[in-house]
C-alpha positions in Angstrom: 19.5 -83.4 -120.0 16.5 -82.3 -118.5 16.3 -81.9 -114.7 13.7 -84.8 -112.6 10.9 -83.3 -111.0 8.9 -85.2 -109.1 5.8 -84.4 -107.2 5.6 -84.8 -103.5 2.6 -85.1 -100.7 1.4 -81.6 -102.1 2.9 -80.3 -105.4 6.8 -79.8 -106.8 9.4 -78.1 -104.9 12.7 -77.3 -105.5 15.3 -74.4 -104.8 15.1 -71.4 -106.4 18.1 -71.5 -109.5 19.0 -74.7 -108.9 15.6 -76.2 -110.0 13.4 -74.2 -109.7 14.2 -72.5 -112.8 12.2 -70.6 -115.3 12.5 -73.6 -117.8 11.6 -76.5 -115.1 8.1 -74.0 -114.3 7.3 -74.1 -117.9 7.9 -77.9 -117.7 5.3 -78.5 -115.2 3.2 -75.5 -116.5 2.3 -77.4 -120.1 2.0 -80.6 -118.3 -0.6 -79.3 -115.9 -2.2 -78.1 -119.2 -1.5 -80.9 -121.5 -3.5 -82.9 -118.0 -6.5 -80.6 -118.2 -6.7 -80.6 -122.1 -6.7 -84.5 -122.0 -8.7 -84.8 -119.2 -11.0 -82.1 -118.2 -12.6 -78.9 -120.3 -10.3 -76.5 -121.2 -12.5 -73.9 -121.8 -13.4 -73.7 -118.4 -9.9 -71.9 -117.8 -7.4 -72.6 -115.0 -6.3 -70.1 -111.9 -3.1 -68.8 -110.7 -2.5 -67.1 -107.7 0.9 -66.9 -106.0 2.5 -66.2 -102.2 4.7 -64.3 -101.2 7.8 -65.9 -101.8 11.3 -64.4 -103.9 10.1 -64.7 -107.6 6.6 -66.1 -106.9 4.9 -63.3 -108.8 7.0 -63.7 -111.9 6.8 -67.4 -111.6 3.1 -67.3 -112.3 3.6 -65.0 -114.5 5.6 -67.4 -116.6 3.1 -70.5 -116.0 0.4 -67.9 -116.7 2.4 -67.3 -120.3 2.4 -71.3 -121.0 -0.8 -72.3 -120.2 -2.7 -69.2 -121.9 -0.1 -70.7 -125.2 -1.9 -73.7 -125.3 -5.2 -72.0 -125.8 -6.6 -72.2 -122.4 -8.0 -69.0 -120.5 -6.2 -68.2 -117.4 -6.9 -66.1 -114.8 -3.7 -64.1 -112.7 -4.1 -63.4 -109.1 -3.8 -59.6 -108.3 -2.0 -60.0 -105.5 -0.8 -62.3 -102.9 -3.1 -65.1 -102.4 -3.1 -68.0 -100.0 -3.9 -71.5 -101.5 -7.3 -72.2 -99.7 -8.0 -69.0 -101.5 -7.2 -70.0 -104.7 -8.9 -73.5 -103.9 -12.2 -71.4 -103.4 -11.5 -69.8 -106.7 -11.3 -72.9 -108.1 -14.5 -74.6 -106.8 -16.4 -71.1 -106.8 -15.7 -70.1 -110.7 -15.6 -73.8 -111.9 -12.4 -73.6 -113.4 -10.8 -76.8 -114.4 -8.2 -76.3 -112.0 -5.5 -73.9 -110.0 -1.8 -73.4 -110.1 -0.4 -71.9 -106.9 3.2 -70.6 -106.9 4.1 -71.9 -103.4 7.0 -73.8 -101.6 4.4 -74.0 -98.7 6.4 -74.0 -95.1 10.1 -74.7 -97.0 13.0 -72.5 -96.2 13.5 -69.1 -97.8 15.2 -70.2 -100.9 12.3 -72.9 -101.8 9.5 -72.1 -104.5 7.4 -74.4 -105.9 4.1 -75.5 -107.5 1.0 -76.7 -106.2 -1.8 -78.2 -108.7 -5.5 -78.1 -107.7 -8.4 -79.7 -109.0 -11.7 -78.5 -110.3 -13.5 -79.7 -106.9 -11.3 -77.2 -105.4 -8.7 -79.3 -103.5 -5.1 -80.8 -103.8 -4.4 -83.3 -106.9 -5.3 -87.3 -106.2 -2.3 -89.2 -106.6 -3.5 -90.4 -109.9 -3.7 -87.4 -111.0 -0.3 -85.9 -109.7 0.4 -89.6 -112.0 -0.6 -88.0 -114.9 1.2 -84.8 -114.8 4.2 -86.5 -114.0 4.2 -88.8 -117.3 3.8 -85.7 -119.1 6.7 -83.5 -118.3 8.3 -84.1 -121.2 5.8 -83.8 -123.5 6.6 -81.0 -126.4 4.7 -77.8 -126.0 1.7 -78.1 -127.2 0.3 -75.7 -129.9 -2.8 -74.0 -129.5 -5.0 -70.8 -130.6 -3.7 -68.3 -127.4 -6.1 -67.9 -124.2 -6.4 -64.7 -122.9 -4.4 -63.9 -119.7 -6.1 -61.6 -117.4 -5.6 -60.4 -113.5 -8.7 -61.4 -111.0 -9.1 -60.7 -107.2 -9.5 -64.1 -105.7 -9.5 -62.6 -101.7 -12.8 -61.2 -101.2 -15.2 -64.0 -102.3 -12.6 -66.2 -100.0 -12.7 -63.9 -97.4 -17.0 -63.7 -97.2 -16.9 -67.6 -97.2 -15.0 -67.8 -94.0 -17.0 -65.0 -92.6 -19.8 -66.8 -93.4 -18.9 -70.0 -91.8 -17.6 -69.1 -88.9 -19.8 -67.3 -86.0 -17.6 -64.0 -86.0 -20.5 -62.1 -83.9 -20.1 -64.8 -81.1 -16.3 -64.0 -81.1 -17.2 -60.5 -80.9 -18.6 -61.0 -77.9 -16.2 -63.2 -75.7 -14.0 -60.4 -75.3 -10.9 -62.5 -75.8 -7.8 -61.3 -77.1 -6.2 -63.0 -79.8 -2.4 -62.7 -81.3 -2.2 -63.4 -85.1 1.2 -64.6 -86.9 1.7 -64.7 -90.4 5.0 -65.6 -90.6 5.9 -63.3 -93.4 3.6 -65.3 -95.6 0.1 -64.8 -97.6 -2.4 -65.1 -94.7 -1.7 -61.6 -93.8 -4.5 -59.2 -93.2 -6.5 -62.0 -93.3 -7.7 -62.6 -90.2 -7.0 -59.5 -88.6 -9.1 -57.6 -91.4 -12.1 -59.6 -90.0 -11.6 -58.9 -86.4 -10.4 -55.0 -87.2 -14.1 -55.0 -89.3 -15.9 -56.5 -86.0 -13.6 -54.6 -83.2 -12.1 -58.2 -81.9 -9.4 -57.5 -79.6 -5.9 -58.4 -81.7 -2.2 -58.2 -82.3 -0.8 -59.1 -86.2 2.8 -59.6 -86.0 5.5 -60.3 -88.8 3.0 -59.5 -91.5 5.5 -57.5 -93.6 6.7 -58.9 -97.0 9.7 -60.6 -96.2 10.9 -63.6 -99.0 14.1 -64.3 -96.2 11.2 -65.0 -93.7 14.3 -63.8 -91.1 15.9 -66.3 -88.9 12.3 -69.0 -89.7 11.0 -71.2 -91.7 7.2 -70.0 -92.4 6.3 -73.6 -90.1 4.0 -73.4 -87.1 6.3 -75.4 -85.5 8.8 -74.8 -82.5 10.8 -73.4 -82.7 9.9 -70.9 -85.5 6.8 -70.0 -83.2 9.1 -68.2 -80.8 8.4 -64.8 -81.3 4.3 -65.8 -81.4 5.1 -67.3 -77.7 6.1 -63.8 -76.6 4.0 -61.9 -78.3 1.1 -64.0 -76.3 2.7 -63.3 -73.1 3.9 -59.6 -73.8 0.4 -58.6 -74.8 -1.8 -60.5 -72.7 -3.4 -62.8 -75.0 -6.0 -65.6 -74.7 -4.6 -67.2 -77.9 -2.1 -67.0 -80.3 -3.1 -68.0 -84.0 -0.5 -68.8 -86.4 -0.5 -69.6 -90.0 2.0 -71.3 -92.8 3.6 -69.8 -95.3 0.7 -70.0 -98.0 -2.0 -69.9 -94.9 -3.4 -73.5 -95.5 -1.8 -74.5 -92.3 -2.6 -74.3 -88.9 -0.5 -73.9 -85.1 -1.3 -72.0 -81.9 0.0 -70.7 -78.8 -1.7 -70.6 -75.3 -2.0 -67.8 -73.3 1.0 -68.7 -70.9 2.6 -69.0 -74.1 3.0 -72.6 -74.7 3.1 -74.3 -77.8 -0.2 -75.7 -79.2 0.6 -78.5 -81.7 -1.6 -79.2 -84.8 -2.6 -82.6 -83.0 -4.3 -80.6 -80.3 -5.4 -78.1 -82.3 -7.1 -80.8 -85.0 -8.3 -82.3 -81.5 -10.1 -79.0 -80.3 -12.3 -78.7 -83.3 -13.1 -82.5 -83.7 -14.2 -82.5 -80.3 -16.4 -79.2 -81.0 -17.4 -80.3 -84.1 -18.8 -83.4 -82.6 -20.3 -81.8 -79.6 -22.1 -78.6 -81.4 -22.6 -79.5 -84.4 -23.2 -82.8 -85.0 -22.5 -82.7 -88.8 -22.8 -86.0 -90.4 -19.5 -87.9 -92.3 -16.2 -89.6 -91.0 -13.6 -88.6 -89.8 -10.1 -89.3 -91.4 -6.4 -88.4 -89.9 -3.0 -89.5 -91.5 -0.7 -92.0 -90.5 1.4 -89.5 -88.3 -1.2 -88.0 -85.9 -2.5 -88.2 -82.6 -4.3 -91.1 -81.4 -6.5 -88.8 -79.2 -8.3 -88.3 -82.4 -9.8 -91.6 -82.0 -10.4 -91.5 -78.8 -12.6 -88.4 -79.3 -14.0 -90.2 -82.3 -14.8 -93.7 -80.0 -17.0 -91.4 -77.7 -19.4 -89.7 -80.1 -19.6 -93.3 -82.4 -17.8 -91.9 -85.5 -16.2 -93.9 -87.9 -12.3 -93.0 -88.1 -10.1 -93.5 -91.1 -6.3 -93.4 -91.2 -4.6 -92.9 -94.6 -1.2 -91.8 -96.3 0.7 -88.5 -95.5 -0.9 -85.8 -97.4 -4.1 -84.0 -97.6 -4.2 -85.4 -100.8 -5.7 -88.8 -99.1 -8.6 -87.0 -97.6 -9.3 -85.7 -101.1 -9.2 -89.2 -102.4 -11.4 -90.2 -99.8 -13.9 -87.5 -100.5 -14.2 -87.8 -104.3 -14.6 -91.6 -103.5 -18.3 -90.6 -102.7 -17.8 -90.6 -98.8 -18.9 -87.9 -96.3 -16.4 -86.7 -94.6 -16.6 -84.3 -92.0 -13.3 -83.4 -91.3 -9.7 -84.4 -92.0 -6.3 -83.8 -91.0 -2.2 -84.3 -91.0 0.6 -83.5 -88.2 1.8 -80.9 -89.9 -1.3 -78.5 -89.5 -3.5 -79.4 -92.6 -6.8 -79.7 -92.0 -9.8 -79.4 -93.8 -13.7 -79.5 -92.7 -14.9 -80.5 -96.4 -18.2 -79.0 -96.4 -16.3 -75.8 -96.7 -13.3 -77.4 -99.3 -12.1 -80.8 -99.4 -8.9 -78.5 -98.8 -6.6 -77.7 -95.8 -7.4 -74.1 -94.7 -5.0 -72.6 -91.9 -7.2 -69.4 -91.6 -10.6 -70.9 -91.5 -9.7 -72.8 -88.8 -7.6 -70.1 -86.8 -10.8 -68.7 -87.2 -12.9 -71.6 -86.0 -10.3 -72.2 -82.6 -11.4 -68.4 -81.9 -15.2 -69.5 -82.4 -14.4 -72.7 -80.1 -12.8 -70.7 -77.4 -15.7 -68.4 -77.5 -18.4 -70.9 -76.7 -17.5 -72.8 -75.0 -16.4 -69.4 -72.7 -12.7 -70.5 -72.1 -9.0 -69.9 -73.1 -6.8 -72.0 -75.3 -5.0 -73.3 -72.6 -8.0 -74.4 -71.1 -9.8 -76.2 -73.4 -6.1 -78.3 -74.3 -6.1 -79.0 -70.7 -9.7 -80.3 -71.1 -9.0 -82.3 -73.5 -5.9 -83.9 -71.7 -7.8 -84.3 -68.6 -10.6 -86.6 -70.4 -9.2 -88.2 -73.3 -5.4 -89.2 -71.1 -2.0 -87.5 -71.9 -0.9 -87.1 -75.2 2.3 -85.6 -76.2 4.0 -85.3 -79.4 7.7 -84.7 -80.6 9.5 -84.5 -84.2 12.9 -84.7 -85.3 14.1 -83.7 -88.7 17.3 -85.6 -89.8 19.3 -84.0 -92.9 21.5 -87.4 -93.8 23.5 -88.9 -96.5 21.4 -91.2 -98.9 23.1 -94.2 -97.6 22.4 -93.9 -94.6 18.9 -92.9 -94.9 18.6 -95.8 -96.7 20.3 -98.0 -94.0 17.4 -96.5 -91.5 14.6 -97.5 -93.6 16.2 -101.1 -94.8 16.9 -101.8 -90.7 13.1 -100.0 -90.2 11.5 -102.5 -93.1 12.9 -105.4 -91.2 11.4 -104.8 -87.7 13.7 -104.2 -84.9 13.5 -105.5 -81.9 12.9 -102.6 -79.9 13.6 -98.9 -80.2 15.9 -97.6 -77.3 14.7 -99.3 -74.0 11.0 -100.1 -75.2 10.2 -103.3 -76.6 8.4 -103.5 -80.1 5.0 -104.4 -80.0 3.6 -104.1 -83.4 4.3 -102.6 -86.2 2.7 -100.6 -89.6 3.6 -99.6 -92.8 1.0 -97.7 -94.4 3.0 -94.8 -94.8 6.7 -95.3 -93.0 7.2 -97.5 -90.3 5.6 -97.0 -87.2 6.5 -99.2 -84.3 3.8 -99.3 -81.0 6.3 -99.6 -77.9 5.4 -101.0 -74.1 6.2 -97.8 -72.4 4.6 -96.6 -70.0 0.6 -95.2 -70.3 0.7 -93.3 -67.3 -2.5 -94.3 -66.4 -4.9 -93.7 -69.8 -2.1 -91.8 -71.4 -1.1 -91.9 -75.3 0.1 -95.8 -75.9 3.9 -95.1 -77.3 4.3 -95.0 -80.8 7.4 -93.7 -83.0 6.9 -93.4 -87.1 10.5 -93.2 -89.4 9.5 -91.8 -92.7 11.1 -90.7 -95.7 10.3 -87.0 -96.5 8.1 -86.8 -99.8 9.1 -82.9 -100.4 12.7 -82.5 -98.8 15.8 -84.5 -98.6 14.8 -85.5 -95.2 14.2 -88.3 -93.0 11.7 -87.7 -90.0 10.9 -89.4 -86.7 7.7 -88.9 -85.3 6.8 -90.0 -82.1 3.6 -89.5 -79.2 3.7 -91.0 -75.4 2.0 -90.1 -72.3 4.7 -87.5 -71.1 7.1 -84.7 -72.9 9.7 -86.7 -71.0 8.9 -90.1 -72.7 8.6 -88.7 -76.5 12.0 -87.6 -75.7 13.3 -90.2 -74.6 11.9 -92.2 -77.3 12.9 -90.0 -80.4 16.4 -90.1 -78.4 16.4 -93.7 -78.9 15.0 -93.6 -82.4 18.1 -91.0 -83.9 20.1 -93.7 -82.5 19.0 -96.7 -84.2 18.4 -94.1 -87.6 22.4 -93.5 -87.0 23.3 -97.0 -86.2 25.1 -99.4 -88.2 23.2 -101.9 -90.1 
């Protein structure tokens, strides 16, 4: 009996042998096609590019192999790619879609399969639908499409240049530190800055598929050795990208730990400021309320959605204008560019912040903070049995009470359940919330939470693993 497969926030993911097998690749590789055959113009071709993951190479090779069998024309990455990248490619050549080889920030023994649209952006749900109904569909027969190797890198890498005001960066005089954690965003940046003489540091840009003693997550605490990089080498910002470079994280110059919230908050504040670019903003269910805030004071609409960047996509193909949109775990995307998450672009566009507005990382957080009230954010990852990850989101369903010593306010389910506590504000601090969610990609359940001090998220996610554990 075949294997299930079933598509998460952003694509298929599995573990290498178990399954993510040869067979389950092909699987998904003629459903992707028997999608685009049904449903878009095949003769348009499709893309594959692939990271830098054990396998990922041959696993596009294989998909490459399917696809081209069903008389479609498919186009191989040369060499590593990162999935904005491809997602250029995609938009850029008019294909009728992309296939990245990618198990995104996963552990080391995680590979999977990403499926992009011909607009250049992650798969709606409905049609992530589609493909799913037709995994099991026979192979389908066709005259054979030609498979042939393209460079996919240097268009991508003129678009950023173009966007981005890398003569202004040139200037500041800032030093920045650049992580790649082992994954396909390196050289990236620091070709850019080598090609303009910007001050920078690339560190752990080898190939590495063990990605040794991380996860490829700009997350604490697989940001250490970024932190002392910063420090050792005098930085004014560390920049650091996911495994398949479509996410973002950073590091202040004291070496501090720069969430995706605050980074997501730095640009929509300068985006808002400066450039006064028309469209909404949107943000999923598990980020910062700052966000709104910043949005409050300039008059821009805000929209929350699902978890997944696959929600701004939806909101963009539904004709409106966005202008930028974002998750908590560092996706997000400035449409105009591609209705896709892009970790270097906007590496690149914190550097371009920091150099207008003439101040460090550090600073401009602290800015932020300082206008908009304390926000503070925490995570915890639970690995549980099914039956009692169940038990936490039967007992979440039903509304509790209160969560530790905080009283339950309110609560929403849009996308998990988030409960809005009566803790303290500290003034015009975050109001307390904390989210328990089912992971879509891993056999996880999270807890999210944001207060108005590093102290309270703690003590609040404390609370939460407690009632997750608790008895129903």
């Amino acid at each position: 009996m075949a294997s299930q497969i079933k598509f998460g926030t952003d694509g298929w993911r599995g573990v290498i042998a178990d399954d993510f097998t040869f067979e389950n690749v092909r699987r998904v590789s003629n459903a992707i096609a028997a999608y685009v055959h049904q449903y878009e113009d095949p003769k348009k071709g499709i893309l594959i590019a692939y990271d830098t993951r054990f396998g990922s190479r041959r696993f596009a090779e294989i998909s490459a192999e399917v696809i081209a069998a069903t008389g479609i024309n498919v186009q191989i990455a040369k060499e590593i790619t990162p999935t904005p990248a491809l997602s250029y490619a995609v938009k850029n050549m008019g294909a009728a879609g992309g296939v990245m080889i990618t198990s995104s920030h996963n552990p080391f023994n995680w590979n999977g399969v990403k499926y992009k649209a011909g607009y250049g952006g992650s798969a709606t749900p409905g049609i992530i639908q589609i493909i799913e109904s037709k995994l099991d569909d026979a192979p389908i027969k066709g005259n054979g499409g030609k498979v042939v190797e393209a460079d996919f890198n240097a268009a991508y890498i003129q678009v950023l240049k173009d966007f981005v005001d890398i003569d202004l960066i040139a200037k500041c005089n800032f030093k920045f530190c650049i992580d790649v954690m082992y994954g396909a965003g390196r050289g990236m940046i620091a070709g850019i800055f080598a090609e303009r003489g910007i001050k920078h540091i690339e560190i752990r840009n080898e190939i590495n598929p063990l990605f040794p003693g991380i996860n490829p997550e700009p997350i604490l605490p697989h940001v250490k050795a970024l932190q002392e990089a910063v420090v050792a080498n005098h930085c004014d910002a560390g920049l650091v990208t996911d495994g398949d470079a479509d996410r973002i994280g950073a590091v202040a110059e004291d070496g501090s730990f720069v969430d995706a919230h605050k980074c997501y908050a730095v640009l929509l504040e300068w985006l808002l400021k400066r450039k006064t670019w028309p469209g909404v903003v949107t943000r999923a269910f598990n980020t910062t309320r700052m966000l709104d805030r910043i949005a409050k004071k300039y008059n821009r609409e805000l929209i929350e959605h699902g978890i997944g960047f696959k929600y701004v996509a939806d909101i963009v193909l539904s004709g409106r204008e966005v202008l930028i949109g974002g998750e908590e775990s560092g996706g997000i995307g400035i449409p105009r560019h591609l209705p896709e998450r892009d970790g270097t672009l906007n590496a690149l566009l914190i550097a371009n912040v920091m150099a207008e507005e003439g101040k460090t990382l550090g600073q401009l957080v602290q800015a932020l903070q300082d206008e908009y009230g304390p926000h503070y954010y925490g995570r915890r990852d639970l690995r549980l049995t099914e039956e009692v990850k169940q038990s936490a989101l039967q007992r979440s369903a039903a509304k509790p009470a209160s969560i530790g010593r905080y009283k339950v306010l309110s609560m929403a389910d849009l996308d998990g359940y988030k409960f809005f506590l009566d803790a303290p504000t500290n003034g015009n601090g975050a109001e307390a919330w904390v989210l328990v969610r089912g992971s879509g990609t891993e056999p996880l359940l999270r807890v999210y939470c944001e207060a108005s001090s590093p102290e309270l998220v703690n003590e609040i996610l404390d609370a939460a693993v407690e009632f997750v554990h608790a008895k129903a």
